[in-house]
C-alpha positions in Angstrom: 0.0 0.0 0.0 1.1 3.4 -0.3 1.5 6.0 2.0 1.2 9.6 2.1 3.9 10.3 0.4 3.1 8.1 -2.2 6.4 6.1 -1.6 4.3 1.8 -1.6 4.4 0.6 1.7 4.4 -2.6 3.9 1.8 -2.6 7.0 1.7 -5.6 9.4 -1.6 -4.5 10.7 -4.5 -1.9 10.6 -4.1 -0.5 13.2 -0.4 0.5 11.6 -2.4 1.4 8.8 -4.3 3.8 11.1 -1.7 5.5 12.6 0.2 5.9 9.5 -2.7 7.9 8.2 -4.6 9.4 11.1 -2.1 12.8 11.0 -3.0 12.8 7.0 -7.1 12.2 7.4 -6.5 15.1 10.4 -4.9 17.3 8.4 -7.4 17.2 5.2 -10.2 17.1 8.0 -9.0 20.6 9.1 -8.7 22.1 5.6 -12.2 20.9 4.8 -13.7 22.2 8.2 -12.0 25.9 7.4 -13.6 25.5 3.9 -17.0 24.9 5.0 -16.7 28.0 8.0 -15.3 30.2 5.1 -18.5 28.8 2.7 -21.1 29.6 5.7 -19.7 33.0 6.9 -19.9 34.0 2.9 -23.4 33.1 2.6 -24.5 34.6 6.0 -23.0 37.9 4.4 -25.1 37.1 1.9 -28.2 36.6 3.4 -27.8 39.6 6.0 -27.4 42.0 2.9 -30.8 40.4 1.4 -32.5 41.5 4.5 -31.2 44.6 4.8 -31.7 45.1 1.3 -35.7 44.5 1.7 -35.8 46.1 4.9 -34.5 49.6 3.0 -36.9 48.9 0.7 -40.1 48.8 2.6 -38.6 52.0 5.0 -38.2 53.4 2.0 -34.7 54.5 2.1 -34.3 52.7 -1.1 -35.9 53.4 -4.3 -35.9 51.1 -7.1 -39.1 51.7 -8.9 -38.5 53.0 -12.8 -34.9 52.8 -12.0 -32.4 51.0 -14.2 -29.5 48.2 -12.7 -27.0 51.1 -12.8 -29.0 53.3 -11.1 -29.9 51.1 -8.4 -26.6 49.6 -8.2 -25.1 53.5 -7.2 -27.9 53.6 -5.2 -26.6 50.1 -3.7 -23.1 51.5 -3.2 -23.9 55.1 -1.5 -25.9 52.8 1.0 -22.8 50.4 1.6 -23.5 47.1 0.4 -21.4 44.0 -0.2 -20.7 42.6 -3.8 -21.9 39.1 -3.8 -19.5 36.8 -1.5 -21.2 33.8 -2.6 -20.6 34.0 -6.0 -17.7 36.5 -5.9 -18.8 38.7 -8.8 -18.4 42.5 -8.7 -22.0 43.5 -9.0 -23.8 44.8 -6.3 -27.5 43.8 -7.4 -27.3 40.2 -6.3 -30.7 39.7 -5.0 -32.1 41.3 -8.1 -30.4 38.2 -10.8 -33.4 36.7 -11.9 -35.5 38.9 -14.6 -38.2 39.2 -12.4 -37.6 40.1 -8.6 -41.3 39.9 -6.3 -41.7 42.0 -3.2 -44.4 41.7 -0.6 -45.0 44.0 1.7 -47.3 43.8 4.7 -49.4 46.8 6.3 -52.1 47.9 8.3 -54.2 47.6 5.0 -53.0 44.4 3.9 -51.1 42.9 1.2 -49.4 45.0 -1.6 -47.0 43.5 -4.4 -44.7 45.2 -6.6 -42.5 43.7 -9.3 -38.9 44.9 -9.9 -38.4 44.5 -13.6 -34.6 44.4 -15.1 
């Protein structure tokens, strides 16, 4: 069998097989546990500018009716947003990708819709 350093190998046992590579299965263990925090911190960015995003919008500190993508992507940077860690692109408008973007917003009155087209 090989070991890690890909030199072939001649184990008695198991268990030498085991301790042979229990430092090697640690180590990629480790590298796979920073990748996932990294993965998770970069979509909770991601989600926390969402909300914020449709919070602004029903306060009304954002304005994105009749406006274009560049227009609401200045608008996006004058308020402070992060680009999109998920996907790492350089636009700032990544909760508006699809064509259509549907917003619901809830009031004394009721239900009112609004549709963002792009």
């Amino acid at each position: 069998m090989f070991d890690d350093k890909d030199v072939l190998q001649k184990y008695s046992t198991i268990e030498d097989i085991f301790r042979a590579f229990f430092d090697v299965r640690r180590q990629k263990y480790l590298e796979r546990r920073e990748h996932e925090l990294l993965s998770m911190s970069e979509r909770l960015r991601f989600i926390d500018n969402q909300v914020r995003f449709v919070d602004e919008i029903i306060s009304g500190d954002i304005v994105i009716e009749k406006k274009n993508r560049s227009e609401i992507t200045a608008q996006l940077l004058e308020k402070g947003f992060d680009s999109n860690p998920v996907k790492a692109k350089k636009n700032l408008v990544f909760f508006c990708c699809k064509a259509f973007a549907r917003f619901t917003v809830l009031g004394d009155t009721g239900h009112s819709s609004f549709v963002l087209r792009l």
